[in-house]
C-alpha positions in Angstrom: -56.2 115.5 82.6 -54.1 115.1 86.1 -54.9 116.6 89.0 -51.6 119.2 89.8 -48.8 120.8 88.1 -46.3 118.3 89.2 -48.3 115.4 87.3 -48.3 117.5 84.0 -44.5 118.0 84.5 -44.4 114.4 85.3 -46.6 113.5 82.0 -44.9 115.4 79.4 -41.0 116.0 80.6 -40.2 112.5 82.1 -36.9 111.5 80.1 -37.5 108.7 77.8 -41.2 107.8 78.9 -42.7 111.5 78.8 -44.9 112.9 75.9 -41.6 114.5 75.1 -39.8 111.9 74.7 -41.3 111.0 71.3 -41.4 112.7 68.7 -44.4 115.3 68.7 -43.2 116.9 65.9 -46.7 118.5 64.4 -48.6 117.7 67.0 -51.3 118.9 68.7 -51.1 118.3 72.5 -54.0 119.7 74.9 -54.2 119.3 78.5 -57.3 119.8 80.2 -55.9 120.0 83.7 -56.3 122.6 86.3 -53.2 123.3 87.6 -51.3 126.5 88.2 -49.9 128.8 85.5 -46.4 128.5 86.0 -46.3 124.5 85.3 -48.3 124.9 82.3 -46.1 127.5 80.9 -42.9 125.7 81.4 -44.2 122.6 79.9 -45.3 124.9 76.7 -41.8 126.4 76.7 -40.0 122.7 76.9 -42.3 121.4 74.3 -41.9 124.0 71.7 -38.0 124.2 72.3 -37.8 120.4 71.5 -40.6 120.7 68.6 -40.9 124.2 67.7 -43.8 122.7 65.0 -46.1 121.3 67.8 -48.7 123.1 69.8 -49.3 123.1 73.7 -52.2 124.5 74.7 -53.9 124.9 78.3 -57.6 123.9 78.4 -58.8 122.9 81.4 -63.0 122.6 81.5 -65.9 123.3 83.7 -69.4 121.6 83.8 -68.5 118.4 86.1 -69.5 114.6 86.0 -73.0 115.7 84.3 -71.3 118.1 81.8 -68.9 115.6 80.5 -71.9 112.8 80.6 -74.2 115.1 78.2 -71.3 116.4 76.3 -72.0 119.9 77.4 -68.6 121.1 78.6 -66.7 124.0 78.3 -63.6 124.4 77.5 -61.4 127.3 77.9 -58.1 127.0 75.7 -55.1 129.0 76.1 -55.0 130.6 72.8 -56.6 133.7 70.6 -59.0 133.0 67.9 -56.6 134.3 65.1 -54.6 131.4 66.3 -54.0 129.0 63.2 -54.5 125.7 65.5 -58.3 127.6 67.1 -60.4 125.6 63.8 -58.1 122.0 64.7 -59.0 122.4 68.6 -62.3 124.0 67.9 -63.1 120.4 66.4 -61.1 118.7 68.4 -62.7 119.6 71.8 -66.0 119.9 70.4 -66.8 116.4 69.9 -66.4 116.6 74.1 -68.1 120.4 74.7 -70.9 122.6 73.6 -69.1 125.5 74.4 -65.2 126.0 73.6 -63.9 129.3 74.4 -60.4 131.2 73.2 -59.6 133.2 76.4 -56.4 135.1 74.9 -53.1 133.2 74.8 -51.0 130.5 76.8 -52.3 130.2 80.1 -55.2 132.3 80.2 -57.4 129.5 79.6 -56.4 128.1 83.1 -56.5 131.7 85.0 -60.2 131.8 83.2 -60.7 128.3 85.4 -59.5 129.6 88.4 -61.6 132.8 87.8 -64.7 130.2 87.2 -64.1 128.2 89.9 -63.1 130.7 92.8 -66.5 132.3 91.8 -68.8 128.9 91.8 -67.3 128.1 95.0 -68.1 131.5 96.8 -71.4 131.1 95.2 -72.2 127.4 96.3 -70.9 128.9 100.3 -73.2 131.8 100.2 -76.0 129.8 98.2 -75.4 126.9 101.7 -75.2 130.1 104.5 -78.3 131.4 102.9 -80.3 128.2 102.2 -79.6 127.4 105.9 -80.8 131.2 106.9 -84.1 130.4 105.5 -84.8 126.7 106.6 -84.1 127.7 110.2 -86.6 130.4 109.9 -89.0 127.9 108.8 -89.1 128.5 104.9 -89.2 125.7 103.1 -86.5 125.2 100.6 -88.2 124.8 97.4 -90.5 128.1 98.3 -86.7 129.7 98.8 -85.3 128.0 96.2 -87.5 129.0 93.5 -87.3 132.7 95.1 -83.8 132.7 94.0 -84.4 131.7 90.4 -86.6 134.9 89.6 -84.4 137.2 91.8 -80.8 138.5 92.0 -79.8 135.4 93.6 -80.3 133.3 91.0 -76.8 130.9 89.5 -76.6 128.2 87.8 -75.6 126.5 91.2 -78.9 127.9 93.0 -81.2 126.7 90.2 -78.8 123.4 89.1 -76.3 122.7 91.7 -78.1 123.0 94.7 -76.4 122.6 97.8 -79.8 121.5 99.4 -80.7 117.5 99.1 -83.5 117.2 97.4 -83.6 120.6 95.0 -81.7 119.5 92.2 -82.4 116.0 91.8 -79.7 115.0 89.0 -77.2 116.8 91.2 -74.5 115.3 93.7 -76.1 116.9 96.8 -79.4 115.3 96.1 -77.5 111.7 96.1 -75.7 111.5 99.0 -72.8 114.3 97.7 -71.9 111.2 95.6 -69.9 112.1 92.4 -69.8 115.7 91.2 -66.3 117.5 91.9 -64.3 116.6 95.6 -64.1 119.0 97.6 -60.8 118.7 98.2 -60.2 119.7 94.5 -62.3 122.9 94.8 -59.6 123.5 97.8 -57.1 123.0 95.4 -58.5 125.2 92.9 -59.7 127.5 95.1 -55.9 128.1 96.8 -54.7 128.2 93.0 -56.6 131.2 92.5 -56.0 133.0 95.8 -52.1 132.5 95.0 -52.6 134.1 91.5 -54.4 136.7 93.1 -51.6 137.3 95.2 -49.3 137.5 92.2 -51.1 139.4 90.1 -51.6 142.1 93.3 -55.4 141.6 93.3 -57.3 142.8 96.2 -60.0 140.5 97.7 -62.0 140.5 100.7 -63.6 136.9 100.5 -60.6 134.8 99.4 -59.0 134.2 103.1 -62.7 132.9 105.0 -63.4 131.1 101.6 -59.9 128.7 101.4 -60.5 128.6 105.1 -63.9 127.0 104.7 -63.4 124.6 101.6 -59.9 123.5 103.6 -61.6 122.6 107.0 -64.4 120.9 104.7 -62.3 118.6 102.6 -60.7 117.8 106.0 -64.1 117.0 107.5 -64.8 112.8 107.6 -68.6 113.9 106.8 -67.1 115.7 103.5 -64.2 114.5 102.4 -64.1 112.9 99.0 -67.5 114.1 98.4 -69.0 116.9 96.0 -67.8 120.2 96.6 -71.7 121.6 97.8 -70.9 119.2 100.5 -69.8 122.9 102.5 -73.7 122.6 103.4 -73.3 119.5 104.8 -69.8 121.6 106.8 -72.2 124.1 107.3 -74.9 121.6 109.9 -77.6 122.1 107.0 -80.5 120.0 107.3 -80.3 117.2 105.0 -83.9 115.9 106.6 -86.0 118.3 105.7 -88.9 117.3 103.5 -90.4 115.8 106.2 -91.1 118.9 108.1 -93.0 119.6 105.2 -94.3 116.9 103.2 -95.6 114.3 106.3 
C-alpha cells in the first residue's frame, strides 16, 4: 500500500528491481492503495502481458488506524465473485478484514473507494458545520450528538468518528486529531474522485466547495498531518467545551 499512482508504477514496473521483474508467474499480487484508475489499470495490463498466469487486483480498504488495529477492515477488490481467484483473496484478505467485498471487475474496487471516501468526507464537513451550528447556539454536544444517532443524521462518522473532541473517545479527534487518516490524504482522495467524476460526466453540486475545504485544511499548520475530522478544527470549532458544561 503506497500512497499515489506513481509509487504503484514505481513498485511493480521498475526494470530489474520492480515486482515485475521477477518472475510472478502464478501469482497472486493485491494492492491495497488508493490511487487513480488509470495507474492501476496499466499496471494490470503490464503484469498480465509479462505473466498472463498471474492476477492483479485493485483493493484498496476503508476503516482507518482502528479498523486495521481490530481487524475490521473492508476491502473492496477489483473483481466479480464468479472470478476463479474471489475464494484465494477472499482468504487472503480476510485474515486482515471482516468485510471483503467483489465490486465488479478491475478497478471498480478503487472507484468504490473514491465513492466511499468522497461521501465520509462530505459527511465528516457537514457533521463539523452542524456540530458547530448547535454548540454556538448553546446545545451541548453530547445532547446533539446523541440527537443524530436516533435521527436522519445519523453515520457511522456522527456516532464513531466524531469530529467533536470528546464524543468519540477511541477516535483521533478526541486525542488531539493524532492518528486516524491525514487530511491531506482525504485531499488526495477526495480530488481523485472529483476527477473521475469529471470523466465519467457526473454532475455534482458539492464536489468544488468540498476539495476546496479539505485543500485549504491540509494546508492549514493547525491541521496538517492530522486526522481528516480535523476540518472542525478548520472550521474554529470549540475544542474547549466540556467545561461550559461540566464545571
Amino acid at each position: 500500500m503506497v500512497p499515489e499512482g506513481s509509487h504503484v508504477r514505481s513498485v511493480y514496473l521498475t526494470p530489474d528491481t520492480g515486482v515485475l521483474g521477477l518472475d510472478a508467474s502464478g501469482k497472486l499480487l493485491v494492492d491495497c492503495s488508493t490511487i487513480d484508475t488509470a495507474s492501476s489499470l496499466e499496471v494490470r495490463e503490464e503484469c498480465l502481458k509479462k505473466y498472463p498466469t498471474a492476477g492483479f487486483y485493485d483493493a484498496p480498504v476503508s476503516g482507518g488506524a482502528l479498523g486495521a488495529e481490530k481487524g475490521t477492515l473492508t476491502f473492496m477488490v477489483g473483481c466479480a465473485e464468479d472470478d476463479p481467484k474471489w475464494p484465494e483473496l477472499q482468504a487472503l484478505l480476510g485474515m486482515m478484514g471482516k468485510s471483503i467485498v467483489a465490486c465488479g471487475g478491475p478497478s471498480l474496487g478503487l472507484t468504490a473507494k473514491l465513492c466511499n471516501n468522497y461521501c465520509s468526507a462530505l459527511i465528516a464537513l457537514a457533521t463539523s458545520e452542524a456540530m458547530n451550528i448547535g454548540m454556538r447556539a448553546g446545545m451541548d454536544p453530547r445532547v446533539l450528538a446523541n440527537v443524530f444517532k436516533t435521527s436522519t443524521a445519523q453515520s457511522a462518522i456522527a456516532e464513531k468518528f466524531n469530529p467533536v473532541p470528546g464524543l468519540s473517545p477511541e477516535a483521533p479527534p478526541s486525542h488531539g486529531y493524532q492518528g486516524g487518516f491525514k487530511v491531506q490524504l482525504m485531499r488526495k482522495d477526495f480530488s481523485l474522485a472529483v476527477d473521475t467524476a469529471r470523466r465519467v460526466g457526473a454532475k455534482t453540486v458539492l464536489s468544488e466547495v468540498g476539495l476546496e475545504t479539505y485543500d485549504k485544511a491540509s494546508k492549514d499548520p493547525r491541521c496538517k498531518d492530522l486526522d481528516s475530522r480535523v476540518v472542525y478544527r478548520y472550521l474554529d470549532g470549540r475544542e474547549d467545551w466540556l467545561k461550559d458544561f461540566d464545571g
